[in-house]
N, C-alpha and C positions, 0 to 999 in steps of 0.2 A: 412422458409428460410433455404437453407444448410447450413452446416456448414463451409463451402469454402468461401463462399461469404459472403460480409460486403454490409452494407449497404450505399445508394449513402450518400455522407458527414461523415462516419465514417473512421477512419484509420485500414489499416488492423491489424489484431492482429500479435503479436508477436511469433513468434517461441516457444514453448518450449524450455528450457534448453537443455533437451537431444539431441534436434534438432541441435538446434544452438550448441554445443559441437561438433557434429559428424561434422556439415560442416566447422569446425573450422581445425575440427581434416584433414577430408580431406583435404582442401585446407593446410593447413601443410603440409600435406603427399606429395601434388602434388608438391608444390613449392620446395618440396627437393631434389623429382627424377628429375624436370626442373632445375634445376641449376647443380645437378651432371652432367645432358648428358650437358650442355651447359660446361661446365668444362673441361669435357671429348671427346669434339668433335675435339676439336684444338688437342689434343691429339692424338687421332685416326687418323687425317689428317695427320699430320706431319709423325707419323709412316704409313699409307700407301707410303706417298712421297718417305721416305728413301727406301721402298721394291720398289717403280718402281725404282728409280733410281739405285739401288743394280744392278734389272732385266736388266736395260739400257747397265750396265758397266760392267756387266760379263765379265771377261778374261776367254780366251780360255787355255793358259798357266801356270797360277798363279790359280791353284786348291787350295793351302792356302788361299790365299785372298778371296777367292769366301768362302771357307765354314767358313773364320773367319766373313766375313759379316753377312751372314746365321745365326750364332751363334747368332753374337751380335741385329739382330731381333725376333732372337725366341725370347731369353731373356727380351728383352724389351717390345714383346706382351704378353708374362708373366706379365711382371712387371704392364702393361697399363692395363690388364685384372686381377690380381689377387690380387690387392691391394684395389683396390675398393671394390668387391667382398667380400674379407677377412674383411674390413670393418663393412661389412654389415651383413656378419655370424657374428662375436662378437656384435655388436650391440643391432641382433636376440637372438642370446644366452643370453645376461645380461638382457633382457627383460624378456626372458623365467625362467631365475634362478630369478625373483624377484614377478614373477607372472604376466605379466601386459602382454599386448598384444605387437608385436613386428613388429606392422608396423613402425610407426615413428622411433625406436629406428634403425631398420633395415635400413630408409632412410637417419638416421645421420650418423648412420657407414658407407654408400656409400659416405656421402657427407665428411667426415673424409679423408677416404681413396683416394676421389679422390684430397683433399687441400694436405693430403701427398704426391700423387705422385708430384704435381704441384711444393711441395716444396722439394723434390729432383731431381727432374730436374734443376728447378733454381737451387740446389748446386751443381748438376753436370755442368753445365754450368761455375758456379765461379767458379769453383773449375779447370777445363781446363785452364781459363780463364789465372788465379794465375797461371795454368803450362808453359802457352805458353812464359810466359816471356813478355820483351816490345816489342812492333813490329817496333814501332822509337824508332831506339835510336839517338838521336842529337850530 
């Protein structure tokens, strides 16, 4: 009989360790980069949204306004692309400086960086929020 096969009324055998480790480890790995892009997708939306509508309302007259918009998207597809990113290199690196392999470590620093953008947005948000003053005042 192979070794693949069990016999009809026995239960199949168990994994190895190493086995069952690595698909442990995968499935880790996976569920880390699936949650960053799902993280990361509202993100990426909303900053396309801003660039159409920039593209929409372009003044012909107000060259200021046009390239402080410009500005303030470069910056934020910086911020949206290079925090995660950066994440992911420290991550890689403290994996590297400690010996161990640096997939996971690499996928928590994505998933790091992309909770930090999420929570400087929320503070940029309150933080407007707190600027704008009351909007009734009675």
């Amino acid at each position: 009989m192979t070794p693949n096969r069990t016999r009809p009324g026995t239960r199949p055998r168990t994994p190895p360790p190493a086995q069952a480790g690595q698909r442990r480890t995968r499935r880790r790995l996976v569920t880390l980069l699936v949650l960053s892009a799902v993280l990361l997708l509202p993100l990426a939306a909303g900053l396309w949204a801003a660039a159409q509508s920039a593209l929409e309302h372009k003044s012909t007259t107000d060259w200021q306004g046009n390239h402080e918009a410009r500005l303030a998207l470069e910056r934020a597809a910086m911020l949206l692309a290079g925090l995660p990113l950066a994440g992911a290199a420290c991550g890689w690196t403290v994996a590297q400086l400690r010996g161990r392999s640096g997939r996971i470590p690499a996928a928590t620093g994505l998933l790091a960086g992309t909770v930090a953008l999420w929570v400087l947005g929320i503070g940029s948000v309150l933080v407007a929020l707190h600027n704008t003053g009351p909007i009734f005042v009675w």
